[in-house]
C-alpha positions in Angstrom: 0.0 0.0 0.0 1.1 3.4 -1.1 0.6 6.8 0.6 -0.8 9.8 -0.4 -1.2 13.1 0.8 -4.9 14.9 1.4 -6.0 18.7 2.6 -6.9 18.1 6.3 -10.5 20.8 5.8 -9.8 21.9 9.3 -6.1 22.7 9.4 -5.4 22.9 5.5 -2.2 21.0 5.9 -1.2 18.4 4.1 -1.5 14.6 6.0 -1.0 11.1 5.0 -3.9 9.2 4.3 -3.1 5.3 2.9 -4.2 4.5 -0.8 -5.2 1.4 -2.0 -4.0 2.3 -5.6 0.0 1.0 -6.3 2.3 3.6 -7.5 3.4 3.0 -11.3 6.9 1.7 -11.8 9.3 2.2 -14.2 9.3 -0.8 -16.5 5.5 -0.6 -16.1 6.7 3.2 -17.9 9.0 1.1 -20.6 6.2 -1.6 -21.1 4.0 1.5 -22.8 6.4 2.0 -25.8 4.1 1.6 -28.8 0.6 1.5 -26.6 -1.6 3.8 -25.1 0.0 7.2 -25.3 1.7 8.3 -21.6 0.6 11.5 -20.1 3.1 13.3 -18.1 3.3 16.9 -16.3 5.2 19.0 -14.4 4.9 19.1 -11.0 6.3 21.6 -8.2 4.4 21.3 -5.0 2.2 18.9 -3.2 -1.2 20.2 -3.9 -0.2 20.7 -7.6 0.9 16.7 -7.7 -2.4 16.0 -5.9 -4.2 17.7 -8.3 -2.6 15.8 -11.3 -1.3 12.3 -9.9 -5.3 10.7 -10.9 -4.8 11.9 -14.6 -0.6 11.1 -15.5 1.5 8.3 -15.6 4.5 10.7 -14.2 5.2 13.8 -13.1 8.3 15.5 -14.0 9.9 18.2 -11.7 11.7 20.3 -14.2 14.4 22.3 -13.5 11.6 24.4 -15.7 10.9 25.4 -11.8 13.7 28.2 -11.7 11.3 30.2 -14.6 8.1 29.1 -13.1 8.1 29.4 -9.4 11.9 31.5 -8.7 11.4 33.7 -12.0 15.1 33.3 -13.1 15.9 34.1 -17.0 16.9 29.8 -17.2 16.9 26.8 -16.3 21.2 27.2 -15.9 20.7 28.9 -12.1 18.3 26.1 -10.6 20.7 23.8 -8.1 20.4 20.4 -6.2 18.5 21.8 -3.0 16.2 23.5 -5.4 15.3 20.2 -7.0 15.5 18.4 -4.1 12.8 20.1 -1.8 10.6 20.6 -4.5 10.6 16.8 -5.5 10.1 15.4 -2.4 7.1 17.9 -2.3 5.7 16.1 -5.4 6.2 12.9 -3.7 4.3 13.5 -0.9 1.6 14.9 -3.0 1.2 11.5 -5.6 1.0 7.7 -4.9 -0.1 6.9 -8.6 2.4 8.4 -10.7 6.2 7.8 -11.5 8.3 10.8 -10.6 11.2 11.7 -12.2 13.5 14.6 -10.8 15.6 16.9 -13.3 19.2 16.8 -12.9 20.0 20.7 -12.9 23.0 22.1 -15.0 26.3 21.4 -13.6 25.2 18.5 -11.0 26.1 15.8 -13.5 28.3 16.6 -16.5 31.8 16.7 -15.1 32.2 12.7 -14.7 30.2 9.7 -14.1 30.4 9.4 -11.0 29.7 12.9 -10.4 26.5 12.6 -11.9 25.8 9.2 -9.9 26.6 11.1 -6.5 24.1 14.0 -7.8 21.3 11.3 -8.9 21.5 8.9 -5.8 21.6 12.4 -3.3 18.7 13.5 -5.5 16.7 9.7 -4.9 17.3 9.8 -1.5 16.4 13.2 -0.8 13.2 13.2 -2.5 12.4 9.2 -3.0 11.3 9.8 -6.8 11.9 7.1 -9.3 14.2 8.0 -11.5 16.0 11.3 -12.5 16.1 13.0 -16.1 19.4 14.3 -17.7 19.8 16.4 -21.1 22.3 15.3 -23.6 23.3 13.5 -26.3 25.8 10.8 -27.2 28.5 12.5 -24.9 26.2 11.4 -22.3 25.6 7.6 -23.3 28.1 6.5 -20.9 27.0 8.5 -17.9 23.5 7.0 -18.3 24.7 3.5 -18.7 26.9 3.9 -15.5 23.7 5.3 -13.6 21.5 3.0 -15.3 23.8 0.0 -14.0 24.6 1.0 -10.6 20.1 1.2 -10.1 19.8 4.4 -11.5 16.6 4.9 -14.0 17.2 7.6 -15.9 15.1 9.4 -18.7 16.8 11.5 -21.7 16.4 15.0 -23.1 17.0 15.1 -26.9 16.8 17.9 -29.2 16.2 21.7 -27.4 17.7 20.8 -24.5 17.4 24.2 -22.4 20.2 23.8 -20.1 22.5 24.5 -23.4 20.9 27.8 -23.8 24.1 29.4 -24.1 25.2 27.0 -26.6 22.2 26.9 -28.8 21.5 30.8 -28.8 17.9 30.6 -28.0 14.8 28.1 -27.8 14.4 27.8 -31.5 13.3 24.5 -32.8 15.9 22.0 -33.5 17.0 20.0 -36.8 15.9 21.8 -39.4 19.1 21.1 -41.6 20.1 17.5 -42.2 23.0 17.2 -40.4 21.6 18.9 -37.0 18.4 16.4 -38.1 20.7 13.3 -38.0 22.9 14.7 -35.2 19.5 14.4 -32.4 17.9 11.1 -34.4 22.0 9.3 -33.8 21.9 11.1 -29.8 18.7 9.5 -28.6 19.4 6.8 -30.4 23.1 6.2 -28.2 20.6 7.7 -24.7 18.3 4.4 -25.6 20.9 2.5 -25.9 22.7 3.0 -22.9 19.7 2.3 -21.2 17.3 5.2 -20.7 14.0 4.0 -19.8 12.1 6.8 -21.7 13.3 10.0 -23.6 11.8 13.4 -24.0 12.3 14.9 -27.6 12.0 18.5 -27.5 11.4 21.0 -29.6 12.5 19.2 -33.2 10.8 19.1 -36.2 7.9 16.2 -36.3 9.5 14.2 -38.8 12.7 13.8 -36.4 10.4 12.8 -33.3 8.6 10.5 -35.6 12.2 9.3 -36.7 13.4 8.8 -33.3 9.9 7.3 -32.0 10.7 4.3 -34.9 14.2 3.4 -34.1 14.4 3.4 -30.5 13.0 0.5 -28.1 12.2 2.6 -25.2 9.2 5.4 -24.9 9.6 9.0 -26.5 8.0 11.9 -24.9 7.1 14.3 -27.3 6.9 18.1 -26.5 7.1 20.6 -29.2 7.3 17.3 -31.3 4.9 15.2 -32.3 1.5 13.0 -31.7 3.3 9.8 -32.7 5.6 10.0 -29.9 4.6 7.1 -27.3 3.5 10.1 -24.7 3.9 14.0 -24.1 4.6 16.5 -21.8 4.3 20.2 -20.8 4.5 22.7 -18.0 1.5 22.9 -16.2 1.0 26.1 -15.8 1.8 26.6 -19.7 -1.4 24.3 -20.2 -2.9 26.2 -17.8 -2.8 29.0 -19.0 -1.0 30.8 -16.0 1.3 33.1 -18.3 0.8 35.4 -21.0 2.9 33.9 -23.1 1.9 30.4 -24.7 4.8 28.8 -26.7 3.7 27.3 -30.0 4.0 23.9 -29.0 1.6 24.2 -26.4 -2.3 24.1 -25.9 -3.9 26.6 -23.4 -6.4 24.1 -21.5 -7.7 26.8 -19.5 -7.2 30.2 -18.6 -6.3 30.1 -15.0 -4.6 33.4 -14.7 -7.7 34.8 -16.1 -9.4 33.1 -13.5 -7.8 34.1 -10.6 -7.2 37.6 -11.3 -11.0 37.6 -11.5 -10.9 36.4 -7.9 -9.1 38.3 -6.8 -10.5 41.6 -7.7 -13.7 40.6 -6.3 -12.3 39.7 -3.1 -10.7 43.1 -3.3 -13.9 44.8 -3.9 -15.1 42.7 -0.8 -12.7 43.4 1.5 -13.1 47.2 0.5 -16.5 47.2 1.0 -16.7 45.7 3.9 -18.9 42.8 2.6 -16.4 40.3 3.7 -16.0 38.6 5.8 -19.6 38.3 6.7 -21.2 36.4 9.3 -21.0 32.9 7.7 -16.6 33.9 8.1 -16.5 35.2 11.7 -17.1 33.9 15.5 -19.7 34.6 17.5 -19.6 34.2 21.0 -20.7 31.2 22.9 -23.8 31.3 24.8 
């Protein structure tokens, strides 16, 4: 039996309550290449992974968090602790989903065993099921040396935004054939290694579709394609929490919208006086 965490209504803290549902597992996650598409999120705190855990397979807790939550320019900034408090936050929150942690920039690309140090800290910190590194070929060995020592680990193909700096900018990748066959020959080395799943960003469909065919494991597709065996976004793009929507992404809802509303009627509440009202306040006891 798993645990999960649930809003206590009368102290609106967060306490464990057992689940009878089992928590997926990562070959369960390598099983799905080629069936029902997986669904996968981000994740950043517990009532967010509360609110999603029913609907994905896994929840990913990006490094994306140093835009989303600590408003830095990249993902370059985010570090270990930052990763690791806010994972084991998403852990506490699910009990359905696989979590997979980001590794953040400069936690895993000096040596193997650096990255091995970084992932198992990470695992033990946080208890999520497997970590997530960006890189191509150059990093086939590291995930094989992870992946052999009990380390799952997922890939990052194509935009890979820690390489920012590198790239120049978030523009899509592969659209000349030798940058095309450059990402199609790095997944294919990640899955060979022995990632469990890789998420192909940002590439041109016919690369995504390319990759999707050769590789045995799952591709998550986002700014990809359909045909990838799953795909996954920020929440709070999907959301709808910022002004900006990137291409590749579909506004579900408008949230920010939504709350602004709110929030300027509590406003006019408070203002007024109308609030709190009687149903919101203590009377004395008789």
């Amino acid at each position: 039996m798993s645990t999960t965490f649930t809003l206590d209504t009368s102290t609106s803290r967060a306490n464990p309550t057992p689940s009878p549902m089992k928590r997926l597992t990562v070959p369960a996650i390598r099983k799905q290449k080629g069936g029902e598409p997986l669904v996968m999120l981000t994740a950043y705190t517990v009532r967010m992974a509360q609110l999603l855990d029913p609907h994905c397979d896994m929840l990913l807790v990006g490094d994306s968090l140093g835009q989303v939550i600590y408003g830095l320019p990249s993902t370059v900034p985010v570090t270990l602790e930052m990763m690791a408090a806010h994972g084991a936050a998403v852990v506490r929150g699910s009990y359905h989903s696989v979590v997979v942690i980001d590794m953040p920039f400069g936690s895993f690309e000096a040596s193997r065993e650096k990255a091995f140090e970084s992932a198992a800290w990470l695992l033990k910190q946080t208890g999520a099921a497997a970590v997530k590194l960006e890189g191509g070929a150059a990093m086939a060995p590291t995930v094989a040396f992870l992946s052999e020592r009990g380390i799952p680990v997922m890939g990052h193909v194509g935009l890979t935004p820690q390489a920012v700096n590198v790239l120049g900018g978030y523009g899509a990748r592969g659209r000349t054939p030798q940058e095309a066959s450059k990402i199609i020959a790095d997944a294919t080395a990640i899955a060979d290694a022995g990632a469990f799943a890789i998420v192909v960003e940002g590439v041109v469909e016919p690369i995504a579709i390319a990759i999707t065919q050769a590789i045995d494991c799952p591709t998550i597709g986002i700014g990809a394609s359909a045909q990838c065996d799953g795909q996954v976004l920020v929440s709070e793009d999907m959301l709808g929490m910022f002004e900006r929507t990137p291409r590749f992404v579909k506004r579900f809802d408008d949230l920010a919208g939504r709350i602004s509303a709110a929030v300027a009627t509590y406003a006019t509440d408070v203002r007024s006086r109308e609030f709190p009202g009687a149903e919101q306040t203590y009377a004395p006891k008789d």
